[in-house]
N, C-alpha and C positions, 0 to 999 in steps of 0.2 A: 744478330738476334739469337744464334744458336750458342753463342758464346755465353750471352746472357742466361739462357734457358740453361746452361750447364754452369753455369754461378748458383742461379738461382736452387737446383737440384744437387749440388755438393753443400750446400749451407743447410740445407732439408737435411741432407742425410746427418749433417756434424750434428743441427740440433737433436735428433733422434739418438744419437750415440751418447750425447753428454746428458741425456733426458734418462740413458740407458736401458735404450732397446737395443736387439740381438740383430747381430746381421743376418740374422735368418728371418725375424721381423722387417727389418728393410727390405732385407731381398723379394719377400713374398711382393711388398708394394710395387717393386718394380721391374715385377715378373724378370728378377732374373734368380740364377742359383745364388747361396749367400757367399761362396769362394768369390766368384766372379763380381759381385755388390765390395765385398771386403779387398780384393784386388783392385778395382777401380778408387777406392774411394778412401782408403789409406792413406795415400799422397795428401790427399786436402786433408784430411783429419790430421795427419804428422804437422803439417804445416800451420793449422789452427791453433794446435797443443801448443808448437815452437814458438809461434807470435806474442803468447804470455813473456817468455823467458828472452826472447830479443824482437819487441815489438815494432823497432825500425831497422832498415838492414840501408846500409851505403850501395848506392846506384852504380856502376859499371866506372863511372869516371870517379868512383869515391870520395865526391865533394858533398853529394844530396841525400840526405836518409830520406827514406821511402816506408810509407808505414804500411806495415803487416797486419792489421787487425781492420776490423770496419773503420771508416769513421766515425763513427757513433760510440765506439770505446776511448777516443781522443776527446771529443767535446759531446760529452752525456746532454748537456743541459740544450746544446743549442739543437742536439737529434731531435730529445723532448721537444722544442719549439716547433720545429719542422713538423714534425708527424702531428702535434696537435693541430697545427695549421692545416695541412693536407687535409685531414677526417672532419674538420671542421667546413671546409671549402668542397669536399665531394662527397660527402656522406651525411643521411639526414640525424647528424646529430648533433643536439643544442648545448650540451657541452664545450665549451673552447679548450677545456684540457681533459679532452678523452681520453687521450695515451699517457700522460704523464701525471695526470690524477691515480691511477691506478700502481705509476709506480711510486710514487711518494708514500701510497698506503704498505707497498711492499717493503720500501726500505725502511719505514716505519718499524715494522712487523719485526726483520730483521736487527735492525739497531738494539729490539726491546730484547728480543734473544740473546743478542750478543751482550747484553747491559747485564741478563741476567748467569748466564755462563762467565760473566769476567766475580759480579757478585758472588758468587758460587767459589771460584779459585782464589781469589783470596776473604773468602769466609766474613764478608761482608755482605749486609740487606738494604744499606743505603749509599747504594755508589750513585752519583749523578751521571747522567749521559750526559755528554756536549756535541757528542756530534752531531 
């Protein structure tokens, strides 16, 4: 359980870093000084950043890659699946895709962005998205 509780509280912290608050920020929340937040809490942030750049690493007997990141960064769709499940089954909401309704409208959002910055570099107003 304590293991859990300290998964749970290094993933809090990474998302407040990449959110970009100050480890003086975190630290106030977890009443410690922010050297001692920033010493503790490094290691999982280094190892978070690393998991982009080799997001499986080979097991001890170097036959099994072992993956570095959530599972939920490996299969997006079936996370979605799950979490809408979950919130649907305990939580009073009538929604069947509560979590993944909201990110469809995100990557929506984002696609439109990126559609219009690619528009933009090469000096075109009618580029199609496919993605």
């Amino acid at each position: 359980m304590a293991q859990l509780a300290d998964r749970l509280l290094a993933g809090a912290v990474i998302y407040e870093r990449e959110r970009g608050s100050s480890w003086e920020d975190i630290a106030q929340y977890l009443n410690m000084d922010s050297a001692a937040a920033q010493e503790r809490f490094t290691p999982e942030l280094d190892r978070w950043n690393t998991a982009f750049a080799v997001p499986y690493r080979l097991d001890e007997t170097g036959r099994k890659r072992t993956p570095q990141l959530p599972t939920a960064a490996y299969d997006p769709e079936n996370a979605c699946r799950r979490l809408d499940l979950w919130t649907h089954l305990r939580l009073t909401v009538e929604d069947k895709h509560a979590v993944s309704a909201g990110l469809r409208a995100i990557l929506c959002q984002v696609q439109h962005v990126e559609q219009r910055c690619f528009s933009q570099a090469v000096g075109h107003s009618t580029v199609r998205w496919t993605g």
